[in-house]
C-alpha positions as CSV (number, residue, x, y, z in Angstrom):
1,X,0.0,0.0,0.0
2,X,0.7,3.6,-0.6
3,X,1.1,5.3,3.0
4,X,1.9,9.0,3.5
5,X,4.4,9.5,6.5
6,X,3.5,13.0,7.8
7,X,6.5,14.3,10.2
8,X,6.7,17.8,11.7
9,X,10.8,19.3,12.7
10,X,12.0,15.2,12.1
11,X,12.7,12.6,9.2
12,X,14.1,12.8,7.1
13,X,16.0,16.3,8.6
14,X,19.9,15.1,10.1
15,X,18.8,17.1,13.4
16,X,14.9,15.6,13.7
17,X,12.6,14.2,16.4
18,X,11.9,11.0,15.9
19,X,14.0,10.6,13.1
20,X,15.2,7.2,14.0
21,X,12.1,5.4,14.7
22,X,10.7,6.7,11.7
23,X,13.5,5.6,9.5
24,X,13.6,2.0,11.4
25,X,9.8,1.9,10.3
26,X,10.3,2.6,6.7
27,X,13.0,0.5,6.7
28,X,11.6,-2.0,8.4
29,X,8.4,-2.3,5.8
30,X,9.8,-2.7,2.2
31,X,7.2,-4.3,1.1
32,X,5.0,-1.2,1.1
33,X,5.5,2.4,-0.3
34,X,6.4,5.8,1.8
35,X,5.8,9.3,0.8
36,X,7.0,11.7,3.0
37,X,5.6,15.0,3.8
38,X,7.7,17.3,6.5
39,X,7.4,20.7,7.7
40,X,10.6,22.0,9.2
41,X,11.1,24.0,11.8
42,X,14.1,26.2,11.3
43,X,16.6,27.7,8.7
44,X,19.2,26.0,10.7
45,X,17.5,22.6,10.9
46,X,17.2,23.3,6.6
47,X,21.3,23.7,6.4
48,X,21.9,20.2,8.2
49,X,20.2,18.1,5.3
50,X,19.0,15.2,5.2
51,X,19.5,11.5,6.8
52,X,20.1,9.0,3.8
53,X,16.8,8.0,2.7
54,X,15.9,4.7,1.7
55,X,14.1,3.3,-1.9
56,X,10.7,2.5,0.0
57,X,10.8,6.3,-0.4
58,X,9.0,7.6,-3.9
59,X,8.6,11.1,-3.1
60,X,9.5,14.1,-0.2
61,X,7.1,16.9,-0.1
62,X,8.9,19.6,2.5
63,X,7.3,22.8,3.7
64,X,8.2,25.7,6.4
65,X,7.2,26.2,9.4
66,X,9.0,29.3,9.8
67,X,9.6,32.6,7.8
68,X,12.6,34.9,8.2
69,X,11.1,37.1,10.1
70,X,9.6,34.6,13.2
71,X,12.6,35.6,15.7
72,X,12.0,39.3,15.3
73,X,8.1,39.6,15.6
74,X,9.1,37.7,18.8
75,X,11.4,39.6,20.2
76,X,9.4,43.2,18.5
77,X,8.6,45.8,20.5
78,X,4.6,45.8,20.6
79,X,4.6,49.2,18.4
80,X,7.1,46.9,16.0
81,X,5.5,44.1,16.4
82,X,1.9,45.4,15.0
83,X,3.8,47.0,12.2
84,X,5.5,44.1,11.1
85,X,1.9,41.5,11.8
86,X,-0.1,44.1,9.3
87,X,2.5,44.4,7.0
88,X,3.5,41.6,4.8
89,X,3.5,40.5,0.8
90,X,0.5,37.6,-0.9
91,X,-2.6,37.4,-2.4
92,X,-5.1,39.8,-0.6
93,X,-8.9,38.6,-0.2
94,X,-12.2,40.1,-2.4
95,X,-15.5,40.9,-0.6
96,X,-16.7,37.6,-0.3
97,X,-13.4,35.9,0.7
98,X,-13.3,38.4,3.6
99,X,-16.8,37.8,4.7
100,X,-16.1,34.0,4.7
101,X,-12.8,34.4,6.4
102,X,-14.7,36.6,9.1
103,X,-17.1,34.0,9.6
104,X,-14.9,31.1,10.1
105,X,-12.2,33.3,12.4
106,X,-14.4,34.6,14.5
107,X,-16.0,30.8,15.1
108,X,-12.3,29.6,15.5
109,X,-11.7,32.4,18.4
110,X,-14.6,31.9,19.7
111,X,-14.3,27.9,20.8
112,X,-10.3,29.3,21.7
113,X,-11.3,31.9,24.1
114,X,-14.2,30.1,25.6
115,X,-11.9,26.8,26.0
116,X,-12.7,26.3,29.7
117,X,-16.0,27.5,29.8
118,X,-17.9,23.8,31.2
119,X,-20.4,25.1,29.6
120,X,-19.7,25.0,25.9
121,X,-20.0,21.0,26.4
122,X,-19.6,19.3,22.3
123,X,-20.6,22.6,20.5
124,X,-17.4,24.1,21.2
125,X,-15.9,20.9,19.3
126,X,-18.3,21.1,16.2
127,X,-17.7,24.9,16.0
128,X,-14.0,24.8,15.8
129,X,-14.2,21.9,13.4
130,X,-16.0,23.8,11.0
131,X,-14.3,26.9,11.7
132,X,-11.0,25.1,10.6
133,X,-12.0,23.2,7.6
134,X,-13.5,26.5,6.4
135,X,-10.1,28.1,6.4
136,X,-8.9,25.5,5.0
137,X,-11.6,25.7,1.9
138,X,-10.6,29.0,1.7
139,X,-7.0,28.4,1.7
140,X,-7.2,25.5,-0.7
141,X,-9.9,27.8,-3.2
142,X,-8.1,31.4,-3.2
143,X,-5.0,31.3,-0.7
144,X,-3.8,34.4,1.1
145,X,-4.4,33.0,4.4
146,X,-1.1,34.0,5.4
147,X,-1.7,37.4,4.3
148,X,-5.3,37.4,6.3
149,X,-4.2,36.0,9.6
150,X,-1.6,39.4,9.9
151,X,-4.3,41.8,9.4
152,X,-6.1,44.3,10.9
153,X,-8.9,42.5,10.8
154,X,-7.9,39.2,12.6
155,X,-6.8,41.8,15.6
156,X,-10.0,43.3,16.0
157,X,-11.8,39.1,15.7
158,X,-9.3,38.3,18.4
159,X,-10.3,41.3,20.8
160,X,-13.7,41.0,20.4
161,X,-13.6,37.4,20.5
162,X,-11.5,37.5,24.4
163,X,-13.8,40.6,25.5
164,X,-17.1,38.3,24.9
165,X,-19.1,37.0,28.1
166,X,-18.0,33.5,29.2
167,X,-14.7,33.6,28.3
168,X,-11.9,32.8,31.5
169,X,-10.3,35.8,33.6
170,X,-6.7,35.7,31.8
171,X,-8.1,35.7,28.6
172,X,-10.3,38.8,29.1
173,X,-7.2,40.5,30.9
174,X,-5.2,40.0,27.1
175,X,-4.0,43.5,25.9
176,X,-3.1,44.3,21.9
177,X,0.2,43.0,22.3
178,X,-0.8,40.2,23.6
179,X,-3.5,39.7,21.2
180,X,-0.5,40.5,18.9
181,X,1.8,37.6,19.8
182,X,-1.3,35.1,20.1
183,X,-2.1,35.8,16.2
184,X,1.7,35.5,15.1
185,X,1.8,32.2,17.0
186,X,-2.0,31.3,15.2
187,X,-0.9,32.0,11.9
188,X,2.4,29.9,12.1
189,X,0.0,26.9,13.5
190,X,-2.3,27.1,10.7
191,X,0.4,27.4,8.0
192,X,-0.4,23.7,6.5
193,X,-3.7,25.0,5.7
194,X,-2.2,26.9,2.8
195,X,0.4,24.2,1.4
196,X,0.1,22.8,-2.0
197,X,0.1,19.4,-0.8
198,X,-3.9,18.6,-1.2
199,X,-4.6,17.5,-4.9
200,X,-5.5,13.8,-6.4
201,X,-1.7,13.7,-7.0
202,X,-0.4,14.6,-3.6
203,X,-1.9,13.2,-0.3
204,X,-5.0,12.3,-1.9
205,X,-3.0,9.6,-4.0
206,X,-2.2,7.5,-0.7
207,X,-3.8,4.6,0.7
208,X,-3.3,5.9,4.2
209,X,-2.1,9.1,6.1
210,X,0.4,8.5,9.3
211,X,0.9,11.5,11.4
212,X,4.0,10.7,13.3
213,X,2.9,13.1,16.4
214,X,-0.2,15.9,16.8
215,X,-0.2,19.0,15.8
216,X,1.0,20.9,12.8
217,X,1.4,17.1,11.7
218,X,-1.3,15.7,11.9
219,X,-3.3,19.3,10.2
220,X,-2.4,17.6,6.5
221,X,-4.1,14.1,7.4
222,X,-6.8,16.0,8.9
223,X,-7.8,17.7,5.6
224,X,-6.5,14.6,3.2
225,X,-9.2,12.6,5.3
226,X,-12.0,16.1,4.5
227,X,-10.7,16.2,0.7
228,X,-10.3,12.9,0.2
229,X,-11.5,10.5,2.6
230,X,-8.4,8.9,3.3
231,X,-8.2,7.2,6.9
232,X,-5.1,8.9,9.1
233,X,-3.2,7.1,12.0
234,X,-1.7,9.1,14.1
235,X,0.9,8.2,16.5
236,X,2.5,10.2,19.8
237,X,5.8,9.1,22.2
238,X,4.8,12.7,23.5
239,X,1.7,14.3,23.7
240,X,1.7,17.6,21.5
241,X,-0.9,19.3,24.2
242,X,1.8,19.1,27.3
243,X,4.7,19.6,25.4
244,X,2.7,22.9,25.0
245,X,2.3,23.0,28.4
246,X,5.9,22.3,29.4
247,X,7.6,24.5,26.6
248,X,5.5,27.8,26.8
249,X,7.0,29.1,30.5
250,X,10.6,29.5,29.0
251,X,8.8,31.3,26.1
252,X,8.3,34.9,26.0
253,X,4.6,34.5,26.8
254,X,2.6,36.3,28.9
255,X,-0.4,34.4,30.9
256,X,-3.1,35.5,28.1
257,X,-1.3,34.5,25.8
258,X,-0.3,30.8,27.1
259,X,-4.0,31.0,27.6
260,X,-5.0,31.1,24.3
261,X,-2.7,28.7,22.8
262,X,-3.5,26.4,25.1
263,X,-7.0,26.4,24.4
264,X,-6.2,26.3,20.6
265,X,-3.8,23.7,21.0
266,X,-6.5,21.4,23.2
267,X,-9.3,21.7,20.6
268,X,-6.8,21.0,17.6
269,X,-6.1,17.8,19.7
270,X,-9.7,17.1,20.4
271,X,-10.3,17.0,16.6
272,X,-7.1,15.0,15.4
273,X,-8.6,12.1,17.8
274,X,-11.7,12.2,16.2
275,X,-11.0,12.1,12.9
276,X,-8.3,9.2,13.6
277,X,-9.3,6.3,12.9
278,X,-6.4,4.8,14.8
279,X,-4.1,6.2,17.7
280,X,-1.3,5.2,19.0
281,X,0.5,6.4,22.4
282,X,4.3,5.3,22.8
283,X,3.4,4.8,26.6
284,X,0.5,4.4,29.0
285,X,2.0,7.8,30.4
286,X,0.8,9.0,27.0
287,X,-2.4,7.3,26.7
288,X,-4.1,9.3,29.6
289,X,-2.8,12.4,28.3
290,X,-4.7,11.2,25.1
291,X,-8.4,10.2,27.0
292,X,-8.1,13.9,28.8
293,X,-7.9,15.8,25.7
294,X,-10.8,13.7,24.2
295,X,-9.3,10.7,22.7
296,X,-12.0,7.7,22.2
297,X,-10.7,4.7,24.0
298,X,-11.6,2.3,21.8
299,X,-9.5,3.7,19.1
300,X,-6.3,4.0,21.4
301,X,-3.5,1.2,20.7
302,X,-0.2,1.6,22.8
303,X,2.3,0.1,20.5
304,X,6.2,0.8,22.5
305,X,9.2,2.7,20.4
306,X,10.9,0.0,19.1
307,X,15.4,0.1,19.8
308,X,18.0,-1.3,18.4
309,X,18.6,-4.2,20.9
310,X,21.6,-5.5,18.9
311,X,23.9,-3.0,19.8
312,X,23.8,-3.6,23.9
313,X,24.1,-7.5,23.2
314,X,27.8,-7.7,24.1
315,X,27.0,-6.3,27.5
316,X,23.4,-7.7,28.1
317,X,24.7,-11.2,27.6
318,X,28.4,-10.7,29.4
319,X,29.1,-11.9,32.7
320,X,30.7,-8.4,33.8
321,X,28.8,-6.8,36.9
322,X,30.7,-3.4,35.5
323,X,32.1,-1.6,38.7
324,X,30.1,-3.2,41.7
325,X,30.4,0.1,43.6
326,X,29.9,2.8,40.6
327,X,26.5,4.8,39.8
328,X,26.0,5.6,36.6
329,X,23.9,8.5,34.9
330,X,22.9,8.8,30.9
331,X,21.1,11.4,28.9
332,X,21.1,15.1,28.1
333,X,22.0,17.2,31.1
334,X,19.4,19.8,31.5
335,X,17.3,20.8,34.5
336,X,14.3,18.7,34.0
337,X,16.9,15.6,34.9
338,X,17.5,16.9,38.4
339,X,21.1,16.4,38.7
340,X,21.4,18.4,41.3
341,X,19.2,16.0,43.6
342,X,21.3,13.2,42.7
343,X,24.4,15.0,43.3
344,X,23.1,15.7,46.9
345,X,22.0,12.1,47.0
346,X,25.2,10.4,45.8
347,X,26.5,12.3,49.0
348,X,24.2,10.4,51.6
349,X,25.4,7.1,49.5
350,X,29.3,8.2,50.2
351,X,28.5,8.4,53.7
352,X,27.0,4.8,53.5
353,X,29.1,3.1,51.3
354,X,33.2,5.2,51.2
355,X,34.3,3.7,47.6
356,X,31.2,4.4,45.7
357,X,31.8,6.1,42.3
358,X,29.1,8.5,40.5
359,X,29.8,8.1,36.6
360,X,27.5,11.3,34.4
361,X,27.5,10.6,30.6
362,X,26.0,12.8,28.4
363,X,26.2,16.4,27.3
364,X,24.1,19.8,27.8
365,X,21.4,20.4,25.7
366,X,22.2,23.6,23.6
367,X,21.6,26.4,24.2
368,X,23.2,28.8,27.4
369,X,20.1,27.3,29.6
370,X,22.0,23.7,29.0
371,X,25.6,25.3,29.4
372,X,24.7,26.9,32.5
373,X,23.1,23.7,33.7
374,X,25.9,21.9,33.5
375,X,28.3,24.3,34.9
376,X,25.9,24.4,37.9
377,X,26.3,20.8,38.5
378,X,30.0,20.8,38.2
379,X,30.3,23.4,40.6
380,X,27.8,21.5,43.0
381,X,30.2,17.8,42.7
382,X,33.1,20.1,43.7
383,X,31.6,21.6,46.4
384,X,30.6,18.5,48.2
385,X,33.2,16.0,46.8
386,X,36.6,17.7,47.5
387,X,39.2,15.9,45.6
388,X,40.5,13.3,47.4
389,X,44.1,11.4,48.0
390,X,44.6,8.3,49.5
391,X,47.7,9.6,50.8
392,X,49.9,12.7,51.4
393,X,52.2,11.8,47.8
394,X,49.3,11.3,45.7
395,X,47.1,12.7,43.1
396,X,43.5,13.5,44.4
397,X,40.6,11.9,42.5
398,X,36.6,13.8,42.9
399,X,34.8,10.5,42.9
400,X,32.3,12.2,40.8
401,X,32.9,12.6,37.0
402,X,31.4,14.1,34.0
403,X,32.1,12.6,30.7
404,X,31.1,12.6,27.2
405,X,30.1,9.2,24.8
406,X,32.4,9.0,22.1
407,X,36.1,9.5,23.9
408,X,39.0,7.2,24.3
409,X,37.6,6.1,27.7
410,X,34.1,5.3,26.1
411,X,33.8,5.4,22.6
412,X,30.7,3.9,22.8
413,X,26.9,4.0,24.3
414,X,26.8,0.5,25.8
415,X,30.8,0.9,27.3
416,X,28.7,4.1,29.1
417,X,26.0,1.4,31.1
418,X,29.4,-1.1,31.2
419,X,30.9,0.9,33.6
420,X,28.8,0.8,36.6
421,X,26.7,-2.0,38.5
422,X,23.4,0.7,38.9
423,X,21.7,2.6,36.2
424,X,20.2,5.5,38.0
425,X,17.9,8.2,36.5
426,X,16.7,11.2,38.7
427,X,14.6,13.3,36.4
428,X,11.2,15.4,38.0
429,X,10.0,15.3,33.8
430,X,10.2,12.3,31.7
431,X,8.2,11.0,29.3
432,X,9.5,8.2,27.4
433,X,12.4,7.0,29.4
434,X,15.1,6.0,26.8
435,X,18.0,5.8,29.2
436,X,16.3,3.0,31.2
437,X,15.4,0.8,28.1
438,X,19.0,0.9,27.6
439,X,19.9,0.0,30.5
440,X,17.9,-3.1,30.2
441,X,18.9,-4.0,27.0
442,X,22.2,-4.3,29.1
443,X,21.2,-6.1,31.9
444,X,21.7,-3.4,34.3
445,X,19.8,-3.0,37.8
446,X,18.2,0.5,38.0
447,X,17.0,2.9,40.1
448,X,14.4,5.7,39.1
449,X,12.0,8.4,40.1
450,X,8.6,8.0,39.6
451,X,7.7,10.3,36.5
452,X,6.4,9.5,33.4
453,X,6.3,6.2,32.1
454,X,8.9,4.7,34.1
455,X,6.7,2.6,36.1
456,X,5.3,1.0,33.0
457,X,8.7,0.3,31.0
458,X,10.4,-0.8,34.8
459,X,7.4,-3.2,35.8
460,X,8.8,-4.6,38.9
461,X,12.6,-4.7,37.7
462,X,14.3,-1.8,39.3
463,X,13.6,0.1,42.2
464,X,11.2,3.6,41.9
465,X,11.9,6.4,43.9
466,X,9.6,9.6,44.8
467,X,11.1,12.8,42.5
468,X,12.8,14.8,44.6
469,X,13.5,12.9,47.6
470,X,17.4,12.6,47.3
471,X,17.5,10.6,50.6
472,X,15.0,7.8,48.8
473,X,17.2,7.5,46.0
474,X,20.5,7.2,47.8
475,X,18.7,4.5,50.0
476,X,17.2,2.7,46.9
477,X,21.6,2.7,44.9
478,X,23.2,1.9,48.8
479,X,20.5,-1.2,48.7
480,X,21.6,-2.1,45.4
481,X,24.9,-1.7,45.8
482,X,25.2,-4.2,49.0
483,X,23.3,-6.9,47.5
484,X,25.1,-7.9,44.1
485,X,22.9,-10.9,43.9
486,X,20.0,-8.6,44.0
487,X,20.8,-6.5,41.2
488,X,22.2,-9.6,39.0
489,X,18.3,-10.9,39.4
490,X,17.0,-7.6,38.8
491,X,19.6,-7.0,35.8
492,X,18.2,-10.4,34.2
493,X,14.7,-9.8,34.1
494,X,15.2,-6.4,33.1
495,X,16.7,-7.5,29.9
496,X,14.3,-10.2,29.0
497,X,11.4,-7.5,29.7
498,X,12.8,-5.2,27.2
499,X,13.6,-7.5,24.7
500,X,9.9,-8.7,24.8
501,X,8.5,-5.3,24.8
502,X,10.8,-2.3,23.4
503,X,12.6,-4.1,20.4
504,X,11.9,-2.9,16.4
505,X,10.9,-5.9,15.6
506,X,7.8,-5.8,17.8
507,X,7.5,-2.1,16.8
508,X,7.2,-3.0,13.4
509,X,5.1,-6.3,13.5
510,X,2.6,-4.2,15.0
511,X,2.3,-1.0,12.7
512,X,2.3,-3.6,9.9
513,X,-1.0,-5.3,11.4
514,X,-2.4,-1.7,12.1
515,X,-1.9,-0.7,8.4
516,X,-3.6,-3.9,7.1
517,X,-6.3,-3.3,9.4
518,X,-7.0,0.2,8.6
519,X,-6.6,-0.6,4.5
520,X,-9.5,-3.5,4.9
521,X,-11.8,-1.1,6.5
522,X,-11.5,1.4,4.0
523,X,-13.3,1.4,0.4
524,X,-11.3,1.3,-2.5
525,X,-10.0,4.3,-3.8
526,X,-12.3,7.2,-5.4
527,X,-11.5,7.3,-8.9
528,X,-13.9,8.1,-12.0
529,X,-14.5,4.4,-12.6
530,X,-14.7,3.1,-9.5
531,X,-18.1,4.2,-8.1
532,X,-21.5,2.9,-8.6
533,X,-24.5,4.6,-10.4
534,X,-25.4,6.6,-7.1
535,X,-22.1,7.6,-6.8
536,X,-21.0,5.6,-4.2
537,X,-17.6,3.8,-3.8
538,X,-17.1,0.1,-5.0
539,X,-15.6,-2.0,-2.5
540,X,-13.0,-3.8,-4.6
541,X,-13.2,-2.2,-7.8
542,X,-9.6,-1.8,-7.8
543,X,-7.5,-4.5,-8.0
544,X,-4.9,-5.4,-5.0
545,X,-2.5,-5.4,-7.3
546,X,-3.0,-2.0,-7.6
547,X,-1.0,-1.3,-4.5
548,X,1.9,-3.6,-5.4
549,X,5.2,-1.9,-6.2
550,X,6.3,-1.6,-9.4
551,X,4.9,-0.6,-13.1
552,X,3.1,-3.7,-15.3
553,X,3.0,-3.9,-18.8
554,X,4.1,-5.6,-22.1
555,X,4.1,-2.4,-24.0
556,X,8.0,-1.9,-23.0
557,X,10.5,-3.7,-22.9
558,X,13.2,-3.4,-20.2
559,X,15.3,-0.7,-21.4
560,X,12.1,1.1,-22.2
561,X,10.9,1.4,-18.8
562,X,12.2,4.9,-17.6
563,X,14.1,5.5,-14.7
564,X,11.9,5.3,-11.1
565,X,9.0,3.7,-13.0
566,X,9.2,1.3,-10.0
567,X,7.0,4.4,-8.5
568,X,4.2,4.5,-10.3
569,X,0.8,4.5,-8.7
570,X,-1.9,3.4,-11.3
571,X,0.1,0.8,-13.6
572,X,-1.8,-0.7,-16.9
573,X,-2.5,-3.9,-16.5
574,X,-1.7,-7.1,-18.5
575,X,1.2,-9.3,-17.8
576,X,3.9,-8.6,-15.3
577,X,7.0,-7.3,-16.7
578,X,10.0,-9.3,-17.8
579,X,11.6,-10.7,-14.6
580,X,14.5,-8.3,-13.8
581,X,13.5,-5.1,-14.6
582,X,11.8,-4.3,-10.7
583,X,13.0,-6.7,-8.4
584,X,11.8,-5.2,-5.4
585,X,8.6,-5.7,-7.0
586,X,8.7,-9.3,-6.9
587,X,10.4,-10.1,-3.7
588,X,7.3,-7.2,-2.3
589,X,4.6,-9.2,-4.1
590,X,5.8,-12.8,-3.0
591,X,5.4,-11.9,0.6
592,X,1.6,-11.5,0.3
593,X,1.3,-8.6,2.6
594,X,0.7,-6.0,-0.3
């Protein structure tokens, strides 16, 4: 089948999310056919490139999610900042387009502003959904949406809109420059309404849309299921909603403002899990997040991010305990980790046990906030782990060190969770816990705070810890660190859990399943000739062959067919072509799962 992979700020950019996952699941599926439609998110992610791509890939469709000017209208004064929002170059609408696009903002701001009003119940659902696909129409009929969204117009929709009975304190309190920054943010959230990407030839040529996470992702399955009727999958390792909620205090944001995004945000959310016909949450943690914001249980699937299980084997399956009295730490330092409470935690453990070592792997996040961080942290370790000398004519060692993967020490990831006997992580945020599936994969003991999903991926193989307790956690690695037999148990049946749960293969067996499913439910697809007198699709009226890789026909020989005919979508049909000239065809076709 034909399935259109819709990624926002990842694959197939070098510096994506999710860029490995979705390039293990394309991979991983040869038998069917990708095309890929990204938005990036920055100039600078644009200059990295992309990852290699591989032949399951027929075509990338890439649009921006950014303009040149997005830093400064964020940094604008507000006198700036209104010049620059009502100034601006594209198609400009005629009297009927602006009555339309009246009509359908002022719904849209409406449902926004009114977001927590109890009161608004479904109708606040139904009037944003038809608020949005009628930008969208508009959009798709005339364009200069852009152009509309920075006018004068959309200011006075949005004031009127937050002054209006029933809407929340904070959002009445919004003042124009915070009404300002609200409808930069809007129009750069609704900027796949205006892409090119929704014609018979684009997104409505694929069998199925897959929205690798919400948002501005899933907005082009949303309107390729309203154009088209094709069904969209949408899948989330982190909910689009709380990153929202997590990312907008380091913005420049005032309360109104976080306000109203979050209220657009939570009904863009409500209306992705409706029109799914398929979701699926990376985690439990995840899943709840999903029911809150609206999700339909019975559509909700949780299918684990699969890992590369290979590449820890030579540690998993050794007999080395690492260093029986060293802790180690892995991941990106940044203050959501809470180094500092395991620092001040690794201190009770020195008093408990003298020789214990504290390992930390990784490296800021960038940025000054990470570099800061970590600078914090080193200054912390000094402070309460003087360097010490075992005796008057020698060297003095901090038993605390911070290293980076990749030197002559540790030139690899799974030498990092070699090193110690304990895997510890400390964060207060977490969501998927990547660190600890590693650590399983090796065979490691762990101890963890309770955030996130690590309950869920742990299950009763590692010790869990309250956040923010430093005296529970050094009690949890002193306990471990006694009791080798303890953590050699726990080590074991941590590594058979995650290789039963958290490995590609099981990642990809089932998305595979899901895709089937989702194809069998769905009629075949809407051409000319393949509907009845009334209109109506006919189920089966297209061949299955139809979705088979590869381009039939006697009419050419082999030298005749042009180069990446093994992409074409609608193939004449008579004999299959001479054998040779599209092996991928046949080894696709002889598996059966076409």
């Amino acid at each position: 089948m034909r399935i259109g992979l819709l990624t926002d700020g990842g694959y197939p950019y070098a510096t994506g999310e999710s860029r490995l996952w979705c390039d293990r699941l394309v991979r991983g599926l040869p038998q069917h056919e990708f095309d890929l439609y990204a938005l990036s998110r920055s100039a600078h992610q644009e200059e990295q490139g992309w990852v290699r791509l591989p032949p399951q890939i027929s075509r990338v469709r890439t649009a921006p999610l950014w303009t040149s000017d997005d830093d400064a209208l964020r940094g604008s004064s507000p006198k700036g900042l209104l010049a620059r929002m009502l100034t601006g170059d594209g198609q400009s609408f005629g009297r009927r387009e602006r009555r339309r696009f009246t009509a359908h903002l002022t719904e849209l701001a409406a449902t926004v502003c009114a977001a927590d009003d109890a009161r608004a119940g479904d109708t606040a659902g139904t009037r944003f959904t038809e608020a949005l696909y009628g930008l969208a129409e508009l959009a798709r009929e005339r364009g200069g949406l852009h152009t509309a969204l920075r006018s004068e117009a959309t200011m006075r929709i949005l004031e009127s809109a937050c002054r209006a009975r029933g809407t929340g304190r904070s959002v009445q309190s919004a003042t124009v420059p915070d009404l300002l920054a609200f409808a930069a943010e809007l129009e750069r959230a609704l900027r796949p309404l205006s892409l090119d990407w929704y014609d018979e030839e684009s997104l409505g040529a694929v069998d199925l849309c897959h929205a690798t996470s919400g948002g501005a992702a899933a907005l082009p399955g949303l309107l390729a299921k309203r154009f088209f009727g094709v069904p969209l999958l949408v899948t989330e390792h982190g909910v689009h909603l709380r990153a929202h909620y997590l990312a907008t205090p380091g913005e420049p944001f005032t309360t109104p403002v976080r306000a109203l995004l979050a209220g657009f945000h939570g009904q863009l959310a409500a209306e992705v899990y409706r029109q799914a016909s398929v979701i699926t949450p990376g985690n439990t943690h995840v899943r709840r997040w999903q029911e809150r914001c609206g999700a339909d249980r019975a559509k909700l699937r949780t299918v684990y991010p699969g890992m590369a299980a290979d590449r820890f084997r030579g540690v998993g399956e050794g007999d080395d305990d690492g260093g029986p009295d060293t802790l180690v730490w892995v991941g990106r330092i940044e203050p959501a980790k809470d180094l500092i409470a395991l620092l001040h935690a690794f201190a009770e453990v020195r008093r408990a046990e003298p020789d214990a070592r504290l390992r930390i792997f990784g490296a800021p996040v960038q940025g000054t906030e990470g570099d800061a961080y970590l600078a914090t942290c080193r200054t912390l370790a000094a402070q309460l782990f003087p360097d010490e000398a075992t005796g008057a004519h020698a060297v003095g060692d901090n038993p605390v060190s911070f290293e980076e993967i990749g030197g002559p020490d540790v030139p690899d990831l799974s030498e990092a969770y070699a090193a110690g006997g304990v895997v510890v992580l400390s964060s207060v945020v977490e969501g998927f816990p990547i660190s600890l599936v590693e650590a399983m994969f090796c065979g490691r003991a762990t101890v963890s705070t309770d955030v996130g999903a690590v309950v869920e991926v742990i299950g009763g193989t590692g010790l869990v810890v309250p956040p923010r307790n430093p005296r529970a956690l050094a009690d949890a690695c002193v306990s471990l660190l006694r009791d080798p037999e303890r953590r050699a148990r726990l080590g074991a049946a941590a590594r058979a859990r995650a290789l039963e749960l958290f490995t590609v293969e099981q990642n990809l067996a089932a998305f595979h399943g899901i895709y089937l499913e989702l194809i069998s439910r769905t009629p075949a697809w809407r051409e000319a000739d393949a509907v009845d007198a009334d209109g109506e699709p006919r189920p089966f009226a297209s061949p299955p062959e139809a979705h088979v890789l590869g381009r039939w026909t006697t009419s050419q020989s082999p030298a005749a067919v042009p180069a990446g005919a093994g992409a074409a979508r609608r193939p004449s049909w008579a004999e299959p072509e001479p054998e040779g000239v599209c092996a991928s065809t046949a080894a696709g076709a002889g598996d059966g799962d076409g």
